[in-house]
N, C-alpha and C positions, 0 to 999 in steps of 0.2 A: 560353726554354723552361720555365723552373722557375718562372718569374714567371706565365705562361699556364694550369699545372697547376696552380697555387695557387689562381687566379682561380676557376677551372671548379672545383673541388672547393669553395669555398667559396659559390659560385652554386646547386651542389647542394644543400647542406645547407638553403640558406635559402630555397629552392624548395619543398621536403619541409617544413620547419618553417611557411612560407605558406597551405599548400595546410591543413593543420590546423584545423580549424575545428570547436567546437562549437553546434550548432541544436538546440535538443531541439523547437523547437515544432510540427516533425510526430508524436512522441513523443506532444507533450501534445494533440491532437486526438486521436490513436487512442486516448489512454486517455478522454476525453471521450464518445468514440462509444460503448465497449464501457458506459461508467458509465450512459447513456444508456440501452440497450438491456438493461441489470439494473435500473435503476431508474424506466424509464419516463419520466426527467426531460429534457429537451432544453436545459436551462439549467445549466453548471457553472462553476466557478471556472476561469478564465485567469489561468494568471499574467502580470502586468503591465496587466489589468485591473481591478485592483482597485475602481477608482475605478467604474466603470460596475456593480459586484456592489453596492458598497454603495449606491447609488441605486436598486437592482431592491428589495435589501431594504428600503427604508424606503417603495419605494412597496408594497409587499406588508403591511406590518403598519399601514396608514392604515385596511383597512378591516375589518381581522380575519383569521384564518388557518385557511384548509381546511388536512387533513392532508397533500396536494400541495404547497402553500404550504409549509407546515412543512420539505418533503424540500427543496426548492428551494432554502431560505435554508439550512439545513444544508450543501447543496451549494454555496452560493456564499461562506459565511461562515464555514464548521468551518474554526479555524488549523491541528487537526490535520492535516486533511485538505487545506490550504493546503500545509505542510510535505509532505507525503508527495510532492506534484508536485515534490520539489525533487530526489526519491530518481532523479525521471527523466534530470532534466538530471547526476546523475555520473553513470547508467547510460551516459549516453550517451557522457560524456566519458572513459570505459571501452571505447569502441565505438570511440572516435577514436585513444586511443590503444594498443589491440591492433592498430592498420590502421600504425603509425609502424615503421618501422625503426629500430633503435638508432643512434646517434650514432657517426660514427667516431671513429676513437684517432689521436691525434698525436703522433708521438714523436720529441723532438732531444733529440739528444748532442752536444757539443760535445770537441775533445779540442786541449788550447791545449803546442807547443812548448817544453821544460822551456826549452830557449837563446833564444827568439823567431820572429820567423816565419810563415805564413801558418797559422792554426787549421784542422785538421779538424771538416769538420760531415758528420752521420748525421740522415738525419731521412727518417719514411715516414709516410703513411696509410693504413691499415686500416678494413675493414670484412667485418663480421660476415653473412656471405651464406647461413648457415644458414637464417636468420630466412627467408627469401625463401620456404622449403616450409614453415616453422612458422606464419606469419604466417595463412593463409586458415582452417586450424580456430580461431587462436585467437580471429580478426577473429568466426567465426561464434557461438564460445562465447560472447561477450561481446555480440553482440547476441540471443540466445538468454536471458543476462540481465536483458537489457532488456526484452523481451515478461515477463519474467517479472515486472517490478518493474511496467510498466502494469497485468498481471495483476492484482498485488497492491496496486497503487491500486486496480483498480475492486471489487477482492472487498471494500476498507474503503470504501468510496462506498456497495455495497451492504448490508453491515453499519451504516453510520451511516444509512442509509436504512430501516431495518429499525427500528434504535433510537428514530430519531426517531418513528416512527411508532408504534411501542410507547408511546413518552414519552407521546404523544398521546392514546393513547386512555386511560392511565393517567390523565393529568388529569383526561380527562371523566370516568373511572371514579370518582376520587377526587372530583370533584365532584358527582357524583349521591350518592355516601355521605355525605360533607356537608349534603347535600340531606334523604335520608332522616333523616339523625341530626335534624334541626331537626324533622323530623316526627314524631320518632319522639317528640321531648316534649312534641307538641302531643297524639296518641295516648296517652298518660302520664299526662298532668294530664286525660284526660277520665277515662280510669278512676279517679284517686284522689279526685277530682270524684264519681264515682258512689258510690265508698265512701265519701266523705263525707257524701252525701247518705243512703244507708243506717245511717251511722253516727247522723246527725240524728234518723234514724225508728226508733231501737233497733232496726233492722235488724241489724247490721254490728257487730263488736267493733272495737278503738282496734287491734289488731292487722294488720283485714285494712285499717287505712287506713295504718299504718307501712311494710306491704309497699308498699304503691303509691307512698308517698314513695319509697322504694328506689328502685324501678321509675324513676320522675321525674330522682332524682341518678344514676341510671346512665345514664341518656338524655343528662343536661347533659355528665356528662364525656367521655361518646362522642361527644359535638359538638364541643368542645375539641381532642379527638384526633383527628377527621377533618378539620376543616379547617387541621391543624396537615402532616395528611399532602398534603391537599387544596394546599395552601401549595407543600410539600416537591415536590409532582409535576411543578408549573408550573415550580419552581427550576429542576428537572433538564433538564426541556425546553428553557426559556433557554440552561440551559449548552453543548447540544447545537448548539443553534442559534448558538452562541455572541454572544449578545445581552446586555448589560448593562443596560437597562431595567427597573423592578420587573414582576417573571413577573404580578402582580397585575392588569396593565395590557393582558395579553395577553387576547387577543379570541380563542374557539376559538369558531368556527360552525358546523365537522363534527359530527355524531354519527359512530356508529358505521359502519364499511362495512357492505354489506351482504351476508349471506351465503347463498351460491349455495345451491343445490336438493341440487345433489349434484356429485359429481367424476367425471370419467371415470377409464376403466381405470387400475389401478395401473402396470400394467409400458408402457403410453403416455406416464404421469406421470412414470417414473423413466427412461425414453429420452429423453424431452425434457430433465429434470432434467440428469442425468449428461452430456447434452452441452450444456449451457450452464453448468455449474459450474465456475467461475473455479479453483477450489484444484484439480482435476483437470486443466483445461488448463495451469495451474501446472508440477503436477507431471508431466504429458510434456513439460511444455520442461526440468525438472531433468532428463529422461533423455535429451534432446536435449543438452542441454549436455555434462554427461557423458559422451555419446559424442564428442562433439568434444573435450572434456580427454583424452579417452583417445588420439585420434589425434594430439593435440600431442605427447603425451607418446610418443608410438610414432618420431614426427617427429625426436624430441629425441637419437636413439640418437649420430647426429654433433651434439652440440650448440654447437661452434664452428668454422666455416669462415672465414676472416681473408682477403682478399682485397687486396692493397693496393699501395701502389707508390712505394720507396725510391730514395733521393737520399743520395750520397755524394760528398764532396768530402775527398782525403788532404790531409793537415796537410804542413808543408814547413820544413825547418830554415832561419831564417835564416843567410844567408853571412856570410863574415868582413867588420869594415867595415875601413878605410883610413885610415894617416895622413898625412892632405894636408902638413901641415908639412915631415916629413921626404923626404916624396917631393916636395917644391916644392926642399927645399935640395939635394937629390942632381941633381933636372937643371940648377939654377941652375949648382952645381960641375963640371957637367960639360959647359956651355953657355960659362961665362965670364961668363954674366949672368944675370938672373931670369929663369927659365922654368919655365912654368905644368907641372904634373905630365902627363903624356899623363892621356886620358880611356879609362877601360876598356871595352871592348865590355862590354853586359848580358848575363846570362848565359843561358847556355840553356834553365834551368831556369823562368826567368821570363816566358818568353814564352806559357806557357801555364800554364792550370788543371786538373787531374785531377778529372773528375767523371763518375762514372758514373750512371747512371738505368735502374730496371728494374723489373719487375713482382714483387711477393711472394706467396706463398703460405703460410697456416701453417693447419693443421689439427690440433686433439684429436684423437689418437687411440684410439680406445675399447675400449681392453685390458681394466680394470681394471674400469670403471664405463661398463656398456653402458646404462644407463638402468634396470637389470631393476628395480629398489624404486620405483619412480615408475610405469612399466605398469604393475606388479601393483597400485599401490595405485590408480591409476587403474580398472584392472579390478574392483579392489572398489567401488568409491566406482558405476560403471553400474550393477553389479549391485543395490546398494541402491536405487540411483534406480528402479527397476526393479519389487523391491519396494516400497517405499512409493506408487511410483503403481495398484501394484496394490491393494495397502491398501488407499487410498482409495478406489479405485472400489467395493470389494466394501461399504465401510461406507457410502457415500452413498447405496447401491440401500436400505440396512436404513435410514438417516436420511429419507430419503423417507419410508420405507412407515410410520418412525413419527410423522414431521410429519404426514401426510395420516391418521393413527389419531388422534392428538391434535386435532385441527382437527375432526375430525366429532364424534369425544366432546363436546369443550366444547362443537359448534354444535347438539346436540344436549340436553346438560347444560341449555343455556341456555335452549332451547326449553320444556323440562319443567317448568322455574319459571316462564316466561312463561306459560306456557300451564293450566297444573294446580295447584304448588306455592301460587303464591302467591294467586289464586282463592280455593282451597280454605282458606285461612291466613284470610287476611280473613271468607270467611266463618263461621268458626269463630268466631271473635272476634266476629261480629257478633252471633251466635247466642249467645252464652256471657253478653254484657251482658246481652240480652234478659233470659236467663233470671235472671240474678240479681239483674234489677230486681225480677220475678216474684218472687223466691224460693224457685228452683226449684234452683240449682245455687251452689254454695262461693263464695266470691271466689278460691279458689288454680285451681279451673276458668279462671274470668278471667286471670288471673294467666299463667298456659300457656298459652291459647290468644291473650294479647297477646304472649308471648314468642315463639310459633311463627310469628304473622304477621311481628314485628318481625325474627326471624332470616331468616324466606323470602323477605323484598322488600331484604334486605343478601347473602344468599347471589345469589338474581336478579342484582343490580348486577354482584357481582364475577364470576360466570357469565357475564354478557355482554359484559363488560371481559377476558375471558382468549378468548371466543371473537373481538372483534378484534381482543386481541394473536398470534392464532394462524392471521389474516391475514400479520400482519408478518412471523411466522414462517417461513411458509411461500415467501413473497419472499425470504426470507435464504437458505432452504434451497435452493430450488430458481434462484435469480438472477434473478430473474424476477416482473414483474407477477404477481400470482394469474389477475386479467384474460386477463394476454396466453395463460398456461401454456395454464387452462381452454380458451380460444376455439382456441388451436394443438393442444390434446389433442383437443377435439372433433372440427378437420378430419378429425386424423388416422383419429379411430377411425371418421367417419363415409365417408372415402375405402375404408379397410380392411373394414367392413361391404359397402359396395358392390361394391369389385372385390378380396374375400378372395385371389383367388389371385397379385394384385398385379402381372397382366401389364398393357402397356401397351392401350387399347383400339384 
């Protein structure tokens, strides 16, 4: 019988320990989808894929890189963002084992007869059956975890989707200023060209031809420094994309996105927003959570219940032993010849073994230490969760309204130079040579109005370089294509135009 309980108790444990298994890879699909649907990307890093990412990437940079391209290899090659998928597989192994019961206890005594003898053995297994009502909040806290840490992979997917694309357009930025810098010495040497020429015709003093060298060496070293930054932009995007290649070699064939007309309504923009924002549905799972730490901990008032089932067998003094010799000579003498000593019946005590077997119970009980410091701080620890999800929500309706204020300014900012500043730049200076071929106006005239074209077509650049980083921005802010936002904002407002009172028709 004791041999049978043994078995069974040991078949259990190893049953329970079988049954244990960590998979995170339905984990790393759902975080795949949500990265997907913040980044508009349908291609991301698997792990244990690797081999098949790095073959997407080297077929992606044979032919050059749109700024899609760019997010893609970010997403199939950031180590950061490699690592991060690792954060899934312990959330998960967190999830497996909140769902374990604790191991039971095994405990022998042994107690061995001062004179000899058969030894007393004590020996019981327990197990902890509190766990049994503990076990379902904590199973859900910790998958509560989980969603949170996919959460927080796809909010860095959509942030390194955001950077890369910034990186992006930084380079062209920094390459167009580049650009202009080489022009801007070609413009340079035509004016000090013209002061030289006036200087030939006792026009001009040696003075206004010094200024326009100036003019010429400021031009070379601001070419020096833009493609020094020009350099520096490309690195950064390399590193993002995490590519070891010289950045040099990189092929950008995007310009700039293009930007939209106008946006719809604000408070359409920040209900789409606020429900697609990764750190918000974050933070109602910390208060999900947290409400289930709090019911463990309500759980935990009996926090050991022992359940278990002891085996006792008394210890037994060895009997006196016998000596044959003297009792062979005593029947011998009293035989008249050798005879064998009689044989003693065994005794009574040996015909059996004293073992008892029964069920245990032991339970804490909770006099002392009901659990109260653990609710209570459970109680606070919701209440915070509570609070900062609220937090959040109230600062991301004002982080909206000031990404979509920043994004019109600059697309607007940009527009004025496009359209007016730099025009009017150029023509001034076109006008200002004229006239001082003529001799109608200073060279410091010239002089200003090449400094005011040159400043208006580098102010332009970086104008149109901040208005498509405020594309990116706004994908970061809101999780979400600009694309998808716009065309979802539009339904809505143009459903709500239609049937304002929102009944079904």
């Amino acid at each position: 019988m004791l041999r049978k309980q043994a078995i069974v108790a040991c078949s259990l444990v190893m049953l329970g320990s079988g049954c244990a298994t960590v998979d995170p890879k339905p984990d790393y699909n759902q975080a795949a989808q949500r990265i997907a649907a913040s980044t508009g990307q349908g291609r991301i890093y698997e792990p244990g894929e690797e081999e098949l990412g790095r073959q997407r990437v080297e077929e992606l940079l044979l032919s050059g890189l749109t700024t899609d391209e760019a997010v893609e290899i970010a997403l199939l090659n950031n180590r950061t963002l490699q690592a991060a998928f690792m954060d899934l597989g312990m959330a998960r192994a967190d999830v497996v084992q909140a769902s374990i019961l604790s191991n039971p206890s095994l405990g022998i005594t042994a107690g061995f007869p001062a004179g000899g003898g058969l030894a007393g053995l004590d020996f019981g297994i327990t197990q902890n059956i509190a766990e049994l009502w503990q076990i379902p909040p904590r199973k859900r806290a910790a998958e509560q975890a989980l969603e949170r840490e996919i959460l927080e992979l796809a909010r860095y997917a959509t942030d390194l989707a955001a950077d890369v694309k910034t990186a992006y357009y930084r380079a062209i930025g920094a390459e167009r200023l580049y650009a202009l810098s080489r022009e801007d010495i070609t413009i340079a040497q035509k004016v000090l060209d013209l002061a030289d020429a006036r200087l030939g015709a006792g026009a001009a003093s040696e003075l206004d031809v010094n200024l326009a060298r100036g003019v010429v060496l400021d031009s070379e070293l601001a070419e020096e420094a833009t493609r020094l930054a020009a350099a520096e932009a490309r690195r950064k995007l390399a590193r993002l994309l995490a590519l070891t290649l010289n950045a040099d070699s990189l092929v950008l064939i995007d310009g700039y996105p293009e930007i939209p007309a106008g946006l719809p309504d604000n408070d359409i923009l920040i209900e789409l927003a606020c429900a697609a924002c990764l750190d918000i549905q974050a933070a109602r799972l910390d208060v999900a959570r947290a409400k289930e730490a709090l019911n463990t901990e309500r759980r935990r008032v009996l926090q050991s219940i022992s359940l278990g089932l002891a085996v006792e067998r008394e210890k037994r003094q060895a009997e006196g032993g016998r000596n044959l010799l003297a009792d062979t000579a005593r029947a011998s003498l009293a035989n008249g010849r050798l005879t064998a000593p009689e044989i003693e019946p065994r005794s009574a005590g040996r015909e059996h073994t004293d073992i008892t077997i029964g069920p245990t119970l032991e339970i804490e009980l909770p006099i002392f230490d009901q659990n109260q410091a653990q609710i209570a701080k459970a109680e606070f620890a919701f209440e915070q969760a509570v609070k900062k999800a609220e937090a959040l929500e109230l600062a991301a309706v004002q982080e909206v309204r000031s990404g979509v204020d920043r994004a019109l300014s600059s697309w607007r900012l940009a527009g004025t130079y496009r359209e007016r500043a730099v025009p009017i730049a150029q023509r001034n200076l076109e006008l200002s040579q004229t006239a001082y071929r003529a001799g109608q106006t200073s060279f410091l005239a010239v002089l200003e109005a090449q400094r005011q074209f040159l400043d208006s077509r580098s102010h332009q650049a970086v104008a149109a370089r901040e208005a498509a980083e405020a594309v990116a921005e706004l994908d970061r802010i809101t999780c979400q294509p600009l694309d998808d936002l716009i065309r979802r904002a539009a339904a809505i407002q143009n459903e709500r135009e239609t049937n304002p009172s929102g009944v079904e028709p």
